[in-house]
C-alpha positions as CSV (number, residue, x, y, z in Angstrom):
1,X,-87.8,5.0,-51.5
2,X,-89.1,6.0,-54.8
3,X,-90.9,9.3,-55.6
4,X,-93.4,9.4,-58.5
5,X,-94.5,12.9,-59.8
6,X,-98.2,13.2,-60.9
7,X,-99.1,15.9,-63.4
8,X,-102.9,16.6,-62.8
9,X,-105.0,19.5,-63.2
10,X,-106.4,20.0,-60.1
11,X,-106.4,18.4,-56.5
12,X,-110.0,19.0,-56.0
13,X,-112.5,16.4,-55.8
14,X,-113.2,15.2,-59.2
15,X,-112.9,11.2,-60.1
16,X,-109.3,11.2,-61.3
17,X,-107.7,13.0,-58.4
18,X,-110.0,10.9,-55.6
19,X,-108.7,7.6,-57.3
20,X,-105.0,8.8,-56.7
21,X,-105.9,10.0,-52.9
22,X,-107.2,6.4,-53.0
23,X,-104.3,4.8,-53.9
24,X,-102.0,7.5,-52.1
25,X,-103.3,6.9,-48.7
26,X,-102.8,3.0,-49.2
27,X,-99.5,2.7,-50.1
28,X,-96.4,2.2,-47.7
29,X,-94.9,5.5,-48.2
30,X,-91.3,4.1,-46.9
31,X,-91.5,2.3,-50.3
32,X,-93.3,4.8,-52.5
33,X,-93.9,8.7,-52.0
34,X,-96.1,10.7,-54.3
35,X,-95.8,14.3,-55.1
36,X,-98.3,16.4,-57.8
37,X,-98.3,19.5,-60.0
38,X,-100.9,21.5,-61.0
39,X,-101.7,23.9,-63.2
40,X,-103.1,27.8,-63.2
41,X,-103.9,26.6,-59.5
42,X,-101.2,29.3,-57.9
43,X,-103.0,31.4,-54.7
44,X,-105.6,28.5,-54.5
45,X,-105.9,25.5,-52.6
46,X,-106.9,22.6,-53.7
47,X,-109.2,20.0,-52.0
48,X,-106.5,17.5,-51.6
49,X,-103.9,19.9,-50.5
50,X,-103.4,20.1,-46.9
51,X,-103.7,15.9,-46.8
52,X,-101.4,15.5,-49.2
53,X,-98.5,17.5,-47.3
54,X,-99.4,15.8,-44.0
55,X,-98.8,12.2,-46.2
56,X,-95.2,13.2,-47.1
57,X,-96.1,14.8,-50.6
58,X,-95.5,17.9,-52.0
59,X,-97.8,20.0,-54.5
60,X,-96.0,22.0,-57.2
61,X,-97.8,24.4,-58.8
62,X,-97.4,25.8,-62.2
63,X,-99.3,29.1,-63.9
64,X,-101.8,28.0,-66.5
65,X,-101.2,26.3,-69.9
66,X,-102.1,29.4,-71.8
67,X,-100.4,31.7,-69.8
68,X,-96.8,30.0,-69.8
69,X,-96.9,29.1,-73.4
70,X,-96.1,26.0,-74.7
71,X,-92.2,26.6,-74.8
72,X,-92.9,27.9,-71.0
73,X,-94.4,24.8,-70.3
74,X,-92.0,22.8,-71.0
75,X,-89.1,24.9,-68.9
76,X,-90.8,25.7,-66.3
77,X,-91.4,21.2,-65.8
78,X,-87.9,21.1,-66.3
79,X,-87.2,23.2,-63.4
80,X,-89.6,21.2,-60.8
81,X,-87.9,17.9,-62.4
82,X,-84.6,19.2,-61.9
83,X,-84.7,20.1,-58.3
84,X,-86.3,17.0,-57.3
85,X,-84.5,13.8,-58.8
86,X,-88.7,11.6,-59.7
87,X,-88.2,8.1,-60.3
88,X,-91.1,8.2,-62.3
89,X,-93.5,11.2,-63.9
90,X,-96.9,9.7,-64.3
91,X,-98.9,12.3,-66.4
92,X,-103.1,12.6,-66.1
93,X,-103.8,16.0,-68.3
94,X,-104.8,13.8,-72.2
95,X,-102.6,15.7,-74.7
96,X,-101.3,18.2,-72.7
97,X,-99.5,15.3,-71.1
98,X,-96.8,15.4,-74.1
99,X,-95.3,18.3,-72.7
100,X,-94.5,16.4,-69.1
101,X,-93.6,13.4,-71.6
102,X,-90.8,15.9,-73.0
103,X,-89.5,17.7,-70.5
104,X,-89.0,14.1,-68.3
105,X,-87.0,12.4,-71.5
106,X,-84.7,15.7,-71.1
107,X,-84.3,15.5,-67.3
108,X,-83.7,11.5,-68.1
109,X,-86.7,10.6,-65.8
110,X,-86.3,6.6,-66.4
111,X,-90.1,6.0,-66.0
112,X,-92.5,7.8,-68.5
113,X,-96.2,7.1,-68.0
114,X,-99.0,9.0,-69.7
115,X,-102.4,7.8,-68.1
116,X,-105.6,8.0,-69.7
117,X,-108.7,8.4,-68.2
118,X,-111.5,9.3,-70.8
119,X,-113.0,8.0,-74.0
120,X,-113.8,12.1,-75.3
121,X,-112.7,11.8,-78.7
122,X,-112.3,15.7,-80.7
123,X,-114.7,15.2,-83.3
124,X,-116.2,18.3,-83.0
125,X,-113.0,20.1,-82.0
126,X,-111.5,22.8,-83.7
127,X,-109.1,22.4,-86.9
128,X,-106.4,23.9,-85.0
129,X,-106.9,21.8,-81.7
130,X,-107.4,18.8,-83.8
131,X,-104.1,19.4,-85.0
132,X,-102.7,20.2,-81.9
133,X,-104.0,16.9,-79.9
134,X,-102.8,14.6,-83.2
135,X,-99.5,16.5,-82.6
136,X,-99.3,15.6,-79.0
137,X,-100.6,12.5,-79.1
138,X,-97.9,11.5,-81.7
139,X,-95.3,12.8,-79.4
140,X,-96.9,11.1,-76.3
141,X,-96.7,7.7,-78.1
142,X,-92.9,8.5,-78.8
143,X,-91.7,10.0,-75.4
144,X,-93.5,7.6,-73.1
145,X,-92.3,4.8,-71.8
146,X,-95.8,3.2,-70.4
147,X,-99.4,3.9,-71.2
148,X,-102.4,3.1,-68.8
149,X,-105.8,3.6,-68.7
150,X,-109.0,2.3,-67.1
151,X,-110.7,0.9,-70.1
152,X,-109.8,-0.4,-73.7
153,X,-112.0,2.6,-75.4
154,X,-110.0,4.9,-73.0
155,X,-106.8,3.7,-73.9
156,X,-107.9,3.7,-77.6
157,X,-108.4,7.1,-77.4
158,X,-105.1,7.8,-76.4
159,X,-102.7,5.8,-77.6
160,X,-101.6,3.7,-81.0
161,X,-102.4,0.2,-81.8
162,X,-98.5,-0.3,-81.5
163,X,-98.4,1.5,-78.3
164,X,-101.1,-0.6,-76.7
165,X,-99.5,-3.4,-77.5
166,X,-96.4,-2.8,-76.6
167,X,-96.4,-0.4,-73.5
168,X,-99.9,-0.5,-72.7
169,X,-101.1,-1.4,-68.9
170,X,-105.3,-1.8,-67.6
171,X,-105.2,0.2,-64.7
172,X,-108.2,-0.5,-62.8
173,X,-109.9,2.2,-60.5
174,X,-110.5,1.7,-57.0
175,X,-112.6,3.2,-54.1
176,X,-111.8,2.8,-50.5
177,X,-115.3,1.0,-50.4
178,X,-115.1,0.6,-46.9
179,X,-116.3,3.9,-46.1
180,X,-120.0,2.9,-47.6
181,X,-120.2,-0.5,-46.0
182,X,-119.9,1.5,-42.8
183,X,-122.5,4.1,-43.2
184,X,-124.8,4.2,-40.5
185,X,-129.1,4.5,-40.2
186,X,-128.5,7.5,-38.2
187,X,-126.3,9.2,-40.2
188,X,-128.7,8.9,-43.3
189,X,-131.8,10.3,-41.5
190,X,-129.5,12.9,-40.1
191,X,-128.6,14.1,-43.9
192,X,-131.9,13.5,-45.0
193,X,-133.1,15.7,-42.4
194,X,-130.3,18.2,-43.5
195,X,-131.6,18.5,-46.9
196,X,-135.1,18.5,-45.6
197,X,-136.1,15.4,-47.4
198,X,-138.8,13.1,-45.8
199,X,-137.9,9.7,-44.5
200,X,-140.3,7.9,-46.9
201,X,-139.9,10.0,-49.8
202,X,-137.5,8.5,-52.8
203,X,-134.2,10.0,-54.0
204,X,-132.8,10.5,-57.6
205,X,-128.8,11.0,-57.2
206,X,-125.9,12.4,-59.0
207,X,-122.7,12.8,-58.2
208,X,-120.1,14.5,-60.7
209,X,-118.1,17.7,-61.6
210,X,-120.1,20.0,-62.9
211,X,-119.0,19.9,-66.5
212,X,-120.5,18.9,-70.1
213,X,-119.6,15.6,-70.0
214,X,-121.7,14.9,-66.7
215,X,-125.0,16.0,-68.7
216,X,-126.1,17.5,-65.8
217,X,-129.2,19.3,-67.8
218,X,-130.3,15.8,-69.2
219,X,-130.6,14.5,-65.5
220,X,-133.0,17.0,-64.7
221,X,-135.1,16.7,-68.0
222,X,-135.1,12.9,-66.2
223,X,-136.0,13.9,-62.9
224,X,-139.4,16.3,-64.5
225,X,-140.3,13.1,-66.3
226,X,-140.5,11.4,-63.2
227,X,-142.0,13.5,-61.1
228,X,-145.2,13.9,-63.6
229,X,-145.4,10.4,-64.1
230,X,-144.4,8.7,-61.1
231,X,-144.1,10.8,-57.9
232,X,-144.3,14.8,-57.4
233,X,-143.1,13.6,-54.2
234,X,-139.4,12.5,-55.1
235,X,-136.2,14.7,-54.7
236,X,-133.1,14.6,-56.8
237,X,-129.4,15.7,-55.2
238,X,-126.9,16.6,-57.3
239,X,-123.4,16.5,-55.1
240,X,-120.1,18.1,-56.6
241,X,-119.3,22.0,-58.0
242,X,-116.9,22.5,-61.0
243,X,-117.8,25.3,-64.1
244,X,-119.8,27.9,-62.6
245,X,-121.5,28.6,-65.7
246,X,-122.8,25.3,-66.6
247,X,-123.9,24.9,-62.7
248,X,-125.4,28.2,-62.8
249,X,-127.2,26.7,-66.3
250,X,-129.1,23.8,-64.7
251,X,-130.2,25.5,-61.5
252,X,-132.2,27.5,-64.3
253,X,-134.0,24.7,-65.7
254,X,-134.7,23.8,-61.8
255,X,-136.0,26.9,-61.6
256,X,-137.7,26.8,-65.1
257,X,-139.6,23.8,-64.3
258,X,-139.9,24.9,-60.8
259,X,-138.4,21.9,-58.9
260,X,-136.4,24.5,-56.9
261,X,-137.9,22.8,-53.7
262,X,-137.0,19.2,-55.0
263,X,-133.3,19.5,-55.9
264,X,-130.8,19.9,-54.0
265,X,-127.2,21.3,-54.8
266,X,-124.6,20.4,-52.1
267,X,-121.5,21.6,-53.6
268,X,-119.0,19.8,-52.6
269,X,-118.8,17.1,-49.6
270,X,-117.2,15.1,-47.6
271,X,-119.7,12.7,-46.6
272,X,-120.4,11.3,-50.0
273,X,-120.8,7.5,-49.3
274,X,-123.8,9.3,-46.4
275,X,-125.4,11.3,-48.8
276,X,-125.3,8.0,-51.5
277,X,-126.5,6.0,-48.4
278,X,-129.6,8.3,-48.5
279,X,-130.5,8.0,-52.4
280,X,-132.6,5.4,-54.1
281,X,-131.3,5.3,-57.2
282,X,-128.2,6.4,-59.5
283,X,-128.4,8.8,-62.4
284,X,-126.1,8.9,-64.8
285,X,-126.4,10.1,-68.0
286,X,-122.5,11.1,-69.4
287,X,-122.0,12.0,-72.6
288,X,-118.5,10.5,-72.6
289,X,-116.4,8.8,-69.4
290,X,-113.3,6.8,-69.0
291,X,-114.9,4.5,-67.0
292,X,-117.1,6.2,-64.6
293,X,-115.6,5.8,-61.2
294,X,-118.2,7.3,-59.0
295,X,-120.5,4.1,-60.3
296,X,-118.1,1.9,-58.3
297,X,-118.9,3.8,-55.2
298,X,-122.9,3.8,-56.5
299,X,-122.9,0.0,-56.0
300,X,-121.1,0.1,-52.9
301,X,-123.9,2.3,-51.6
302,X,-126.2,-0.8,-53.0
303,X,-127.7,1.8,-55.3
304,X,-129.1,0.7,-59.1
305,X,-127.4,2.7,-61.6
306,X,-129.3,4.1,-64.9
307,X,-126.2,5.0,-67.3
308,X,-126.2,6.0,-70.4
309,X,-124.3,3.9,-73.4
310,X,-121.8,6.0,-72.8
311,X,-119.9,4.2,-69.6
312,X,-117.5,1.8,-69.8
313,X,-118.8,-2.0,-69.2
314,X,-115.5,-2.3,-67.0
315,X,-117.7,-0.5,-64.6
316,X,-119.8,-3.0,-63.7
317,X,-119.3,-5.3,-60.8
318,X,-120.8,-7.7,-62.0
319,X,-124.3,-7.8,-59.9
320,X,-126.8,-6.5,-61.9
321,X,-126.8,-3.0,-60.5
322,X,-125.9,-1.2,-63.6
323,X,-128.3,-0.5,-66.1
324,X,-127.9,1.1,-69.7
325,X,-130.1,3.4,-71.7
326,X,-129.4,5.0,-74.4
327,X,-129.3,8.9,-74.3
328,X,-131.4,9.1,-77.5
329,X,-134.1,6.9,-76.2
330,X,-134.9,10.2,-74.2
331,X,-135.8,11.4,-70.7
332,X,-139.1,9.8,-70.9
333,X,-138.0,6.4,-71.1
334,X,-135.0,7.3,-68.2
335,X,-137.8,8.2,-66.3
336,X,-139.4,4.9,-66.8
337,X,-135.9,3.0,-66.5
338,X,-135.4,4.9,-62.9
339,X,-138.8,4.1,-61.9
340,X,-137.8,0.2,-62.6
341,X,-135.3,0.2,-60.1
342,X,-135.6,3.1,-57.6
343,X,-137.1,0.4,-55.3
344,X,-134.0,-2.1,-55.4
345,X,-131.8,-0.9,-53.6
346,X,-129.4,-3.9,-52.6
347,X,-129.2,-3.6,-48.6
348,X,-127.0,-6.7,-48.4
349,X,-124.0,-6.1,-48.0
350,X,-121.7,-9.0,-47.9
351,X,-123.3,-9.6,-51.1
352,X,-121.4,-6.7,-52.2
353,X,-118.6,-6.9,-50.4
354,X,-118.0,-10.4,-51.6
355,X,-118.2,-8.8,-55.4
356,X,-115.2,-6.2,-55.2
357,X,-113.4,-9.3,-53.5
358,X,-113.7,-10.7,-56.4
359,X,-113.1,-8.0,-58.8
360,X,-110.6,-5.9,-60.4
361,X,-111.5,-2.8,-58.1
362,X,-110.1,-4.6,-55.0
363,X,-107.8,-1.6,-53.8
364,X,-105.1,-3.7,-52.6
365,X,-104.8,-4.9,-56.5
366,X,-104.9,-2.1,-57.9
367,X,-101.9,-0.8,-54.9
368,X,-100.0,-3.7,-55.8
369,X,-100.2,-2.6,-59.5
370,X,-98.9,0.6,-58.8
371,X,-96.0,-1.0,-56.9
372,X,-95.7,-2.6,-60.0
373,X,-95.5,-0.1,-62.9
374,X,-92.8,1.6,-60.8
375,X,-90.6,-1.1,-60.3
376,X,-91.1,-0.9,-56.3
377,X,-89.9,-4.1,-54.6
C-alpha cells in the first residue's frame, strides 16, 4: 500500500478539501491511503476530521505559518515526514507549498507534487509578499517533481512554462454527483419549509467560503436589483461560513437594504445538493477561481449558473447551463442575466447524468488519475 501526505490548510468544507474527501472515499484504500496536515488548526477540529480517521487516515497538525517561522516550518515537516515513511507529499497551500516541497527533497520523499488550485495572481500584493511568492514559486518549480492543477490559467499561475511542459498534469475536479441525482421532492419542500421560503416563490443561490474571492457583497447588490425589478418576492441563500469579518460585512448590506427577511445564512451544511435542489438559479460572481468546483455540483442540481468572467471555461459541462457576465457590466444587468434563466432549471436528469459520463469530471477518471500520478498499480 502506498501513503500519500496532503498538505492543506484546513479540513473544513471549502472546494479544495471536499474534492479530496471526494476522491478519498473512492479510492481502494488497500492500494492507496491518504493522510493530511494542517496548519494553526491545533485544539480545533476540522469538518473532515473524524471521517477521515474512520477511512484509515491520519491528520497532523502543525501551529501556524507565522507562528513557527519559516525555518520552523520546515523542521517541524521534517519531523511528521520522518516518522511516517509518504510515498508521496502532494502539497495544496500556493507558495507556501515550497516549504513542504523542501523539507520532502530532504526526507527523500520520491514523489513531489505541488497542486494548484487558483488563478489569484499578487498584483496588488505587497513588495515584500511579491518577493516572497516569486521566491517560493522559484523553489516550487525546482523541488517538485510534478505539478497539477485544474485549469491551464491555474496552472499558469503557478508554475513555469518549462515546468508545465515538462512535469505538468490537468487534474480534473470531481463531485460524487450522485448525491444530487438522488435528491428527493420531499426533501426540498421539507428545507424550504425550514428556511421559511414558500413553495412557489423563486430562489437566488450561493454556495462558497466566505472570503473575498467569493464576492459575496456583489451577489447581494444582484439580489436588490432583482428584487426591484423582478420580484420582491424572491429569496437568496447563501450556504458556507469562513472569515467572520467579511460574513459579518454582507449581513450588513442585508440589513442595509433591508432584505433581512429574504436571505438566508445557513452556515455550514451537510445537505448541500438538498438545499441546491431547492434553488432556481446559481450566483456566482468570483473575483478569481481555479476552476469553480461548486458549479459542477450547480449543474448536477440542474441549476443555470450566472458566473462572472472570472471562472474557468473547464467548468462547463458542456450543456448550456453556465452563463458569463462580466463583473463590470454591473449588478443591474446580473439582475437581468438571473432573471433570463431563473425559470430553466433542467429537471432531466439523465440528460445530465449522460453529460458527466461523458466528461472529464467523471469521478472514476479522475480516481484513476490519482492512481496514476502515484504510480499505484
Amino acid at each position: 500500500m502506498k501513503r500519500v501526505l496532503h498538505i492543506v490548510g484546513n479540513m473544513n468544507m471549502g472546494g479544495t478539501e471536499t474534492y479530496l474527501m471526494n476522491i478519498y472515499r473512492n479510492i481502494d484504500r488497500e492500494k492507496l491511503q491518504f493522510d493530511f496536515l494542517t496548519y494553526g488548526r491545533i485544539g480545533e477540529k476540522d469538518y473532515y476530521e473524524d471521517e477521515i480517521i474512520s477511512l484509515g487516515g491520519r491528520v497532523h497538525k502543525l501551529p501556524s505559518i507565522s507562528e513557527m517561522g519559516y525555518g520552523g516550518i520546515v523542521k517541524n515537516l521534517r519531523k511528521v515526514l520522518k516518522k511516517a515513511k509518504y510515498d508521496a507529499v502532494h502539497a495544496h497551500t500556493m507558495y507556501n507549498s515550497g516549504f513542504a516541497m523542501i523539507a520532502a527533497k530532504k526526507e527523500n520523499v520520491p514523489i513531489r507534487i505541488t497542486h494548484s488550485h487558483t488563478t489569484k495572481k499578487d498584483l496588488s500584493a505587497s513588495l515584500k509578499n511579491k518577493i516572497y511568492n516569486k521566491l517560493m514559486r522559484s523553489v516550487i518549480n525546482r523541488k517538485m517533481t510534478m505539478c497539477c492543477a485544474c485549469s491551464k490559467a491555474a496552472a499558469e499561475v503557478m508554475f513555469t512554462p518549462e515546468a508545465i511542459e515538462k512535469k505538468y498534469k490537468f487534474m480534473g475536479n470531481s463531485v460524487d454527483f450522485t448525491k444530487y441525482f438522488a435528491v428527493t421532492d420531499e426533501e426540498i419542500a421539507n428545507v424550504r419549509k425550514e428556511f421559511g421560503i414558500p413553495e412557489d416563490a423563486k430562489v437566488l443561490g450561493h454556495v462558497g467560503r466566505f472570503g473575498k474571492s467569493k464576492n459575496h457583497s456583489f451577489a447581494v447588490d444582484v439580489f436588490k436589483e432583482y428584487t426591484e425589478k423582478y420580484d420582491n418576492d424572491s429569496y437568496m441563500i447563501f450556504v458556507g461560513d469562513g472569515d467572520k469579518k467579511v460574513r459579518a460585512a454582507v449581513e450588513e448590506k442585508v440589513k442595509e437594504y433591508e432584505l433581512s427577511d429574504k436571505v438566508i445564512f445557513t452556515g455550514v451544511r451537510g445537505d448541500v445538493p438538498v438545499i441546491m435542489g431547492a434553488m432556481d438559479v446559481f450566483v456566482f460572481p468570483s473575483v478569481y477561481e481555479g476552476l469553480g468546483i461548486v458549479l459542477l455540483e450547480a449543474q448536477a442540481a440542474g441549476l443555470n449558473c450566472v458566473v462572472s468572467e472570472n471562472i474557468q471555461p473547464e467548468a462547463d459541462l458542456g450543456i448550456d447551463m453556465v452563463h458569463w457576465i462580466n463583473l463590470s457590466d454591473g449588478a443591474e444587468a446580473w439582475a437581468d442575466e438571473v432573471h433570463l434563466q431563473i425559470n430553466s432549471k433542467v429537471t432531466d436528469r439523465e440528460y445530465i447524468k449522460e453529460s458527466i459520463e461523458n466528461s472529464s469530471f467523471k469521478l472514476e477518471k479522475v480516481v484513476n488519475d490519482f492512481y496514476k500520478i502515484y504510480g499505484v498499480e
